[in-house]
Structures are given as C-alpha cells and as structure tokens.
C-alpha positions in Angstrom: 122.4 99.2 59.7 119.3 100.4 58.4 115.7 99.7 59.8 112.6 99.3 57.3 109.9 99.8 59.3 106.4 98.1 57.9 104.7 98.6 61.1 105.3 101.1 63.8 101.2 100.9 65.8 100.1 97.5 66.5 96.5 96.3 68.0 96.9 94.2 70.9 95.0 92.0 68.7 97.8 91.5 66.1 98.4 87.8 65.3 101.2 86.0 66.0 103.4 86.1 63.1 102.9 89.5 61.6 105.9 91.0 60.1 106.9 94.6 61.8 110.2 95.9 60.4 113.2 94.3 58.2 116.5 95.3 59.6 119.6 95.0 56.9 123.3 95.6 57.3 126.5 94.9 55.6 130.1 94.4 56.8 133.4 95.0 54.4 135.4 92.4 57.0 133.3 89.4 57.5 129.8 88.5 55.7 127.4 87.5 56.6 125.7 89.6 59.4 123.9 88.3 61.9 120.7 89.9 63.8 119.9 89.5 67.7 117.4 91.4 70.2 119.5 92.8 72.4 117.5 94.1 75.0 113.1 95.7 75.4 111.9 92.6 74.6 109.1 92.4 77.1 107.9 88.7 78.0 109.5 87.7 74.6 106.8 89.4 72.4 109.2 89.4 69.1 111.4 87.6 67.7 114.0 88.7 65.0 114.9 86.3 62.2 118.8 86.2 62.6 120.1 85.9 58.9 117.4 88.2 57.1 116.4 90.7 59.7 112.9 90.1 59.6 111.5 91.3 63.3 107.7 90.2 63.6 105.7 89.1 66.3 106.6 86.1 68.5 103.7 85.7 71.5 100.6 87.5 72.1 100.7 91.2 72.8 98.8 93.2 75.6 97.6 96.5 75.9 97.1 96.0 79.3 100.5 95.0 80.1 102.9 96.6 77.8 101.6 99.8 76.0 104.9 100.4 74.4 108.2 98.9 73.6 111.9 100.2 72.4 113.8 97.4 71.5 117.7 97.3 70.5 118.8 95.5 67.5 122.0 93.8 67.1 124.1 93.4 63.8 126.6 91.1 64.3 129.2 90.4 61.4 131.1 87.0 61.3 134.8 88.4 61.8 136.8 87.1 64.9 136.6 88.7 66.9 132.7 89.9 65.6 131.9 94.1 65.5 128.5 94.5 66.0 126.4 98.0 65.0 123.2 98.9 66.8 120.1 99.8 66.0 116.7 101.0 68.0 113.1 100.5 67.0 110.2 101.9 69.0 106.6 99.9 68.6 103.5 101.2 70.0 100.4 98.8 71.1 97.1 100.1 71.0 94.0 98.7 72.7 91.2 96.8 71.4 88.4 95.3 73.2 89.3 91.9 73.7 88.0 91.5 77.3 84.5 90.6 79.0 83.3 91.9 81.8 83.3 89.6 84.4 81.3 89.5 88.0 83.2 89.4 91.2 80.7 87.0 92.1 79.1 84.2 89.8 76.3 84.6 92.2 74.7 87.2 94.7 72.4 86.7 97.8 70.3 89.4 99.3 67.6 89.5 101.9 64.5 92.1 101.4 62.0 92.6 104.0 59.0 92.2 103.0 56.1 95.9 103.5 59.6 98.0 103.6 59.5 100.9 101.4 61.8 100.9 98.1 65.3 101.0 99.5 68.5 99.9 98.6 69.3 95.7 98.3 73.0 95.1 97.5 75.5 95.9 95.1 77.0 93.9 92.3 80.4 94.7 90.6 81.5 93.4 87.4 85.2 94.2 86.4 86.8 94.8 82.5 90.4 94.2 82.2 90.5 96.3 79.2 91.6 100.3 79.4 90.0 103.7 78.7 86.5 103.3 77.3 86.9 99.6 77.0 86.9 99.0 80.2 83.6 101.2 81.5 80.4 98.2 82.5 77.2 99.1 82.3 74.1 97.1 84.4 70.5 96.2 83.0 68.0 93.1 84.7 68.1 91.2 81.9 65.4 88.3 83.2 62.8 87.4 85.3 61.9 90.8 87.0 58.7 90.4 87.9 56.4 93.6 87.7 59.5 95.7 87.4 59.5 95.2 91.3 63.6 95.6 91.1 65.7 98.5 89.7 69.8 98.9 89.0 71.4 101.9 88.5 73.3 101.2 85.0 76.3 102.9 86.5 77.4 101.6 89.9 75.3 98.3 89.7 72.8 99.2 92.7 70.0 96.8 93.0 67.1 98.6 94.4 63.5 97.8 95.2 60.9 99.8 93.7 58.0 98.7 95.5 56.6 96.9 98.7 57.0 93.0 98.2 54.7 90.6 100.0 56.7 87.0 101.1 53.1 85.8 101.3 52.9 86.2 97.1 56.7 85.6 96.1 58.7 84.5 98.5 61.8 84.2 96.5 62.8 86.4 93.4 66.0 85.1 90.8 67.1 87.6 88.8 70.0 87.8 86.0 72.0 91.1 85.8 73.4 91.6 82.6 77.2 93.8 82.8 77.9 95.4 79.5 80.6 97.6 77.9 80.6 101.0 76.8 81.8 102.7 73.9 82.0 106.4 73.8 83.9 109.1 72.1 84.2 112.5 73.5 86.0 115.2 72.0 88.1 117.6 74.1 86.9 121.1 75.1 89.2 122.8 77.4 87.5 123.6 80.1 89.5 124.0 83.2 92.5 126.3 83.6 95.9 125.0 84.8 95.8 124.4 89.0 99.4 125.4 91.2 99.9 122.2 93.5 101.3 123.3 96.8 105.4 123.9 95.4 108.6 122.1 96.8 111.8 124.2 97.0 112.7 125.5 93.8 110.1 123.7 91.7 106.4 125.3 90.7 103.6 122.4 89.7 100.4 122.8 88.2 97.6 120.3 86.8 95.5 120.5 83.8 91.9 118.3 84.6 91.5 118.6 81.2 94.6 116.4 80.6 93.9 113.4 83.5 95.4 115.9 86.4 98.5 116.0 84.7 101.0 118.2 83.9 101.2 117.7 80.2 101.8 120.6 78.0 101.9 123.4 80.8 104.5 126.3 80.5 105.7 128.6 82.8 106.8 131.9 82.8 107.5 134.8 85.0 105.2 137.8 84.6 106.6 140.6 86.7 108.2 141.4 90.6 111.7 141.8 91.2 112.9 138.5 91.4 113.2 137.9 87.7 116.7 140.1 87.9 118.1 137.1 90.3 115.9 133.6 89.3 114.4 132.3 86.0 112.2 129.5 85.8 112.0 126.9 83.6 109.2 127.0 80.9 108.7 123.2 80.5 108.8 121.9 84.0 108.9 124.8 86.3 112.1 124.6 88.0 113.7 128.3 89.2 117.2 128.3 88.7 119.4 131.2 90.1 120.5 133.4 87.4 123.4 135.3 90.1 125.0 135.4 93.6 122.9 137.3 96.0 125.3 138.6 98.5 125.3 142.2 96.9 121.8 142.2 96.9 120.5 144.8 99.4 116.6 143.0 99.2 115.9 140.2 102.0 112.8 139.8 100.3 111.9 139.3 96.0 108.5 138.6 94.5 107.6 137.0 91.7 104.3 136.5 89.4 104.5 132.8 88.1 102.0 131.9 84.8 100.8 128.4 84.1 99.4 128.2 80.7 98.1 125.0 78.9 97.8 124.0 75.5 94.0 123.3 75.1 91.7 125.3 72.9 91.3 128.2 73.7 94.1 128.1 76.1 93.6 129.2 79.8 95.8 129.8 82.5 96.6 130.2 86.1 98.4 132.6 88.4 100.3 132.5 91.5 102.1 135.0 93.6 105.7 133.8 95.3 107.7 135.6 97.9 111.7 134.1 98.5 112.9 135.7 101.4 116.7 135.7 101.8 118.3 134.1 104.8 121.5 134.1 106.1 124.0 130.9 105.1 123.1 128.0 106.8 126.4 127.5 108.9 125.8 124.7 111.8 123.8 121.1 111.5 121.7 120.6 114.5 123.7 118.4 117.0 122.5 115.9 119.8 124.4 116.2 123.1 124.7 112.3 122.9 125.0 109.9 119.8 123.2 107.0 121.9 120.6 107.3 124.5 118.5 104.1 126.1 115.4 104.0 127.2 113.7 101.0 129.5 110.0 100.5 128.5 107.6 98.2 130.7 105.8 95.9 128.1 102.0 97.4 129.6 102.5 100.8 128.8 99.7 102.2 127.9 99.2 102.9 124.2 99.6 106.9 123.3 102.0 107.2 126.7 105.0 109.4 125.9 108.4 107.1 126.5 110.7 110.3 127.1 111.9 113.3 125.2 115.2 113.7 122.8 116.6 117.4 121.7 119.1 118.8 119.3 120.4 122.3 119.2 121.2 124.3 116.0 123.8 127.3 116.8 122.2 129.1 113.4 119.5 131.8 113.7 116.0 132.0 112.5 114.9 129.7 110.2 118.1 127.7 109.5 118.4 127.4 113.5 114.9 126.1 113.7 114.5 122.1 113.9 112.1 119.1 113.4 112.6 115.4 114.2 111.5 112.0 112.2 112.7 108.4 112.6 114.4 107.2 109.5 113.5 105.0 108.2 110.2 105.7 107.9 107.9 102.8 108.1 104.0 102.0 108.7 105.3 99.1 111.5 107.0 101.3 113.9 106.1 101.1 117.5 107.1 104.5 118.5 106.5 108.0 117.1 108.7 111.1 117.6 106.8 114.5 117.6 107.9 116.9 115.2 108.5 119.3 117.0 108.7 118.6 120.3 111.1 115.7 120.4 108.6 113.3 122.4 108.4 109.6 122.6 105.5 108.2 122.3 103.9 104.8 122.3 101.7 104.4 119.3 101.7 100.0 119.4 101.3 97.5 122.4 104.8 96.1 123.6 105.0 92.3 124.4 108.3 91.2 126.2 108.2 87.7 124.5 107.9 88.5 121.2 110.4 91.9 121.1 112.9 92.0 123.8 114.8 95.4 121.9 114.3 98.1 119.8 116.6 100.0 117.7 115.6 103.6 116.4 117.4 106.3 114.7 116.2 109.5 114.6 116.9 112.7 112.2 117.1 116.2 113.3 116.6 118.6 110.1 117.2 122.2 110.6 115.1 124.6 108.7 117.5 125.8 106.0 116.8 126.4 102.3 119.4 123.1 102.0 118.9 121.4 105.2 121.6 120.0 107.5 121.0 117.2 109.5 121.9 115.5 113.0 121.5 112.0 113.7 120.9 110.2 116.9 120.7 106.3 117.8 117.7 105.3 120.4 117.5 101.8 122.1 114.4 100.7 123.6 114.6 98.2 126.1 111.9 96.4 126.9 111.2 95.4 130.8 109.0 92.1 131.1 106.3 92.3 133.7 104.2 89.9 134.9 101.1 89.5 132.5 100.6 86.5 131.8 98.5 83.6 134.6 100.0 80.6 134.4 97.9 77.7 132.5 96.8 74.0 133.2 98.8 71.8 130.4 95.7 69.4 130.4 92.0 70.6 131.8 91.3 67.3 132.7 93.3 64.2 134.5 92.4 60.6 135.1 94.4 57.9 137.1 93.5 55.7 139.9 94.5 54.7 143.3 93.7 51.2 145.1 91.5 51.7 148.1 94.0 50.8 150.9 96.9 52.5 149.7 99.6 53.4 151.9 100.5 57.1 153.0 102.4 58.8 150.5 101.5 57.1 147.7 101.1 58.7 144.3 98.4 59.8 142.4 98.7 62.0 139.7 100.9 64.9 138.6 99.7 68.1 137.3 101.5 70.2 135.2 100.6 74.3 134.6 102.9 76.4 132.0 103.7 80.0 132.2 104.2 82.5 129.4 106.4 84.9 130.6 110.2 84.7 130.4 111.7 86.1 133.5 112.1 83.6 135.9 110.8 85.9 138.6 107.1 85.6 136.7 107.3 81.9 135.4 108.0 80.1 138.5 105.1 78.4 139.9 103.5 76.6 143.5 101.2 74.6 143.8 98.6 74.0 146.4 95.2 72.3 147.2 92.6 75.2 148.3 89.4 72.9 148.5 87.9 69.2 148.4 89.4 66.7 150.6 92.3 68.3 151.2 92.9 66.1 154.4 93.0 63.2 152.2 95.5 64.1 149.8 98.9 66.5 149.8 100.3 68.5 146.6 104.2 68.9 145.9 104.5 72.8 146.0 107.2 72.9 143.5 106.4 70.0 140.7 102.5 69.2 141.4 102.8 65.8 142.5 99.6 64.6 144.6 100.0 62.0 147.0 97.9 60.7 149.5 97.6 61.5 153.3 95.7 58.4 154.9 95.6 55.3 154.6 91.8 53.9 155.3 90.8 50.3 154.7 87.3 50.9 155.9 86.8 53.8 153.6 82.9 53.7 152.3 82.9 57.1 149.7 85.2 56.1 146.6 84.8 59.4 145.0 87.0 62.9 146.1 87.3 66.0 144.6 90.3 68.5 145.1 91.0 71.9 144.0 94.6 72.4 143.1 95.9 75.9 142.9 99.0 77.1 140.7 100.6 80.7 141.6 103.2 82.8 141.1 103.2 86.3 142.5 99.9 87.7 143.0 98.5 85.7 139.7 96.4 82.2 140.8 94.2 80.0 138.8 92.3 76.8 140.3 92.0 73.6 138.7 89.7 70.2 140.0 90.6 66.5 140.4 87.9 64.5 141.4 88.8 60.6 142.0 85.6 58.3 141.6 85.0 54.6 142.2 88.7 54.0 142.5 89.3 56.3 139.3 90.4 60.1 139.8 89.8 63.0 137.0 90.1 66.5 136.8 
C-alpha cells in the first residue's frame, strides 16, 4: 500500500471536505481493494473514501481538543477469506484564532464608597478557549468613564478608582469593559541553564524554563568521581544503569559529577554532585507480629486523638532494617492517618455511629532498602455508638379536644418524640409531665399517651397547659400542650 500525502499540517480552521492523502494498493488474488479507518480517528474527524482511497476531512477539527492524530489505514482486498495490508498516517492540527473571549459574567456589580481614596473595586475575568498567544485577553473601559474616574489594569482585569467620587454628583456609574486578544511573537533566547529536580532512585531530572519547565532536549553525562567505573547514565533521559556487580568492590561509598546540558543558543548547563553509598543486600521484609488487629473507637473522639499504635520489625541492619508506614490505598477520604514513622493512629475526621458502623484499613510497612520490601497488616476500626443525639418532638405542635365532663382516664392526645441513635440503650425514651396542670392530666411513660386525671363538671377555666418531658439517659427535652376552650394544642 502506498500513502500520497497532499496534506500533512492542517489549521483547525480547515473546511469540511478538504482532501488530505490518497491511499492506493493492489492485490494479485482478488481486486478490488477496499479502504477502512481502522483505528486514531478521534470524534470521527475523517473519513476515508473506501474504493479510491481518498482520506479528507469529515467533521470540524480542534486545536483545542486534538492537537495531533495517527490514524491506521486498512486495505482490504475482495478474496475470501480477505488479506488486508496496513498503513499509518500521522496529521498535525495547528491553531488558529477562532475563539472570543468571553466574560465569566455578562454583568458585574460593585459598591464604591464614596470620599475613599483610589483603591481597588472588583475584578473581571474574561476567558479564551484558544491556546498559546491566542488565548492571552487584554482589558480597556471602552465607554462611559466619566472623567477617567476608573482605571483597569490591561492584564489581570483590576478595576480601580482613581479618584474620590461624590454619591451626591453621580450616584451610579455604568461602564463597558472591553476583553481583547493578544498577538505576540517572541523569539527564543536561552536564558536559563538546565535545573536538577530532587532525583528518584536511579533516575537524574532537570528542567529547562526556557523550554516550558520541561525536560526537552537535556543530556546527561558524567563528568568525573569514581563511580563511572561501576554506573553509566543515560544521555537522553538520565537513568544510571549498573555497568558491573559490586561485591568485589572494596568502596562503600562512589561519587559522581552528573552534567545537564540543553540545547538552546548558546547552550548552558548545570551541575550536580551524587554520592551512592553501598549497603549490604536487603535480606528480611519488615513483618507485623499479627496480620489482623481491631481497634474499638467511640464515635466522639476528639479529632487529632491518636486511636493506638501498630509496629513492624525488620531483622536487616542500617538502612534496609529501617521502616516507615502508609495506608494503601491512599486516598484524600480517609478517616484515620498512620504516622510515618512512629506507627500511630490518629483521628484526622469526626466519627458518626449511624452513618459508619466499621472501618477497614490496610497498612504498608516499607523497609529502607535500595528495592524495598514490604509488610502488610489489616486494621478494623470498630466504631462504639454513644449517646449524642436528644431525642426530638415528631410534631412541635398538637391540637385535639376533650368534652368538659369527661370521665377519668379518658384520652387526649398522643405525643410522639424520635431518637437518632441506634443502640437501644440510647433510643429508648420516657415520658413525663414536669409542669402545668399536672394534677389534671397523667402521661404514659412508655408510648406518650395523655389522659385525664379528674373528672369536674363544675370546672370554670377551659384552658390548661402541660409540659411533657421525653428522656433517655441523662438527655431531656420539654415540650407544651396547652388545651383551650375545650381545644388542646401544643
């Protein structure tokens, strides 16, 4: 199969249609030869013509969205069953400026107090969804600022006053900011040296901020100690590689002289200084005495209280003996924190029995080894319920009514309190009447049924008020029932 490429670099701009490469082919089993996308075709972008090849563009492209694209070609002959060939084709999209700024906010209200000195109003923000240069706003007052009494930085979109305003003369000002783009072209000058990032195991990193913080075009070498007899480091990406065994060496300690150089003009570079100290094999993982341990946790424990403390032992020496703990998963939700290095517990979130009744934790012990060995150890956190919550009226209010020469016993009302915690110990709630006429009516201690106590035919006040109680434990709340003109409410 062979590829005729008639466009390689595309403006996101490029209308639908446009014809980007031919693709042909020929088969000496079956004609004719059929074309298909076979995979890279982002959001359908192209389409390729199946009997003549012709790839061009099928939907509107985006800069923003897809920069670049390899797609794979298939050339499918007619045989049965078919052979198909493959081919690759890699486009490039560049940016145009194709969007307008646009305000967070179509408009903005501020407050200015009239006599205060120039100072600051509010800010406005305008965003461009194009890239690069495209995409950088710029902010002028376009209308209706009065005697220049208003300023905006052209940068950050600052409104600022630049003068005392008087309500008295204008008590209201309407201005219209205008948010434009920017077009610029700078042309390079090198002008910072390569920077070495703090290094992991093995690998050396430096940044160019000439190059976006990146580490485009930086090489490495080594440039003198005595490690370069044992290790040699990679000139494109800075990984050191062992060149041979190190038992028969007699040095527990090498140093090396790492270069970073970049590519700019004129090209500068940086240098670090590494020491690799040699320590002994890394025999024995750290080991827990227990695989499972539980720990009971009331639910109003104080946040930053420490729960208990977990330990693992590493038979190895020195470094490769010395340990540190995590909980693995890692994850921004957990309720619990292990110290590092000390093993401890802590609380870090309130607990609350009836949402999360149990906790499941496993935690990591990693040894300090140049390859690390690892212990692992299952933690259950069981969550004790305590009682935190007062029980609550169902209704704050209750009406009925009761006929004036009603006989002893004879029911009112019921009220009805709810409790929201879960042991039974903490939900189950009394009931009693604390104030009013309590020698008029009586109160079921276990449901909250009020009946009466007396039966008075003569009785002149129609109204009553009581004062129910609801406990449990040492937790009470008071609620009111007052009965008037025959009608009780509460």
């Amino acid at each position: 199969m062979t590829v005729d490429v008639l466009r390689g670099f595309l403006p996101e701009d490029e209308p639908v249609g446009t014809s980007v490469a031919v693709f042909s082919a020929a088969s000496v089993r079956a004609d004719p030869v059929s074309f298909y996308l076979a995979s890279g075709n982002f959001e359908d972008m192209f389409h390729v013509e199946q009997l003549s090849g012709a790839l061009t563009v099928e939907n509107p492209l985006d800069y923003e969205r897809k920069k670049e694209l390899t797609l794979l070609i298939e050339a499918r002959d007619s045989g049965s069953p078919p052979f198909s060939s493959f081919a690759e084709i890699h486009i490039n999209i560049s940016d145009v400026n194709d969007n307008f700024p646009q305000f967070t906010q179509a408009e903005y209200r501020c407050e200015v107090f009239e006599n205060s000195p120039p100072s600051w109003v509010c800010d406005v923000l305008a965003i461009d969804a194009d890239s690069g240069s495209y995409g950088t706003v710029q902010y002028s007052i376009a209308e209706r600022n009065t005697d220049s009494f208003f300023t905006i930085d052209p940068e950050n979109g600052l409104l600022s006053t630049t003068a005392n305003v008087d309500r008295e003369n204008t008590p209201e000002f309407n201005l219209t900011i205008e948010a434009a783009e920017i077009h610029m072209r700078l042309e390079p000058y090198n002008h910072y040296p390569p920077i070495f990032l703090p290094f992991r195991p093995l690998i050396f990193t430096a940044i160019d901020q000439d190059v976006s913080n990146t580490s485009v075009g930086i090489e490495y070498i080594f440039n003198g100690g005595n490690a370069s007899d044992f290790f040699c480091i990679q000139v494109n990406n800075g990984k050191v590689m062992l060149n041979q065994s190190l038992i028969d060496s007699v040095n527990l300690l090498f140093t090396a002289s790492v270069i970073a150089k970049d590519q700019g003009t004129p090209s500068l570079s940086s240098q670090t200084e590494i020491t690799f100290e040699i320590t002994g094999r890394n025999q024995f993982p750290p080991s827990f005495r227990e695989s499972d341990v539980i720990f009971s946790v009331p639910e109003d424990l104080p946040v930053g209280s420490v729960i208990g403390k977990i330990h693992a032992e590493d038979r190895d020496y020195g470094p490769n003996g010395a340990v540190v703990y995590c909980i693995t998963p890692e994850t921004h939700y957990l309720s619990f924190s292990v110290g590092e290095a000390s093993g401890l517990l802590t609380l870090i979130r309130e607990l609350d029995f009836e949402k999360e009744v149990i906790y499941h934790l496993q935690i990591k012990a990693l040894d300090g080894g140049w390859v690390s060995q690892t212990g692992m150890l299952n933690v259950t956190m069981v969550i004790m319920d305590v009682n935190d919550n007062p029980p609550v009226f169902s209704s704050s209010e209750y009406t009925t009514s009761v006929p004036e020469n009603s006989e002893i016993g004879t029911h009112v009302l019921v009220v009805k309190a709810v409790d929201a915690d879960s042991d039974i110990r903490y939900a189950q709630i009394s009931y009693s009447i604390i104030a009013g006429h309590v020698d008029k009516f009586a109160i079921d201690s276990r449901n909250g049924t009020i009946t009466t106590l007396i039966c008075d035919r003569h009785e002149r006040s129609t109204r009553f008020q009581l004062c129910p109680l609801f406990g449990k434990c040492c937790r009470k709340q008071p609620g009111w029932v007052t009965c008037d003109n025959g009608e009780c409410s509460g």
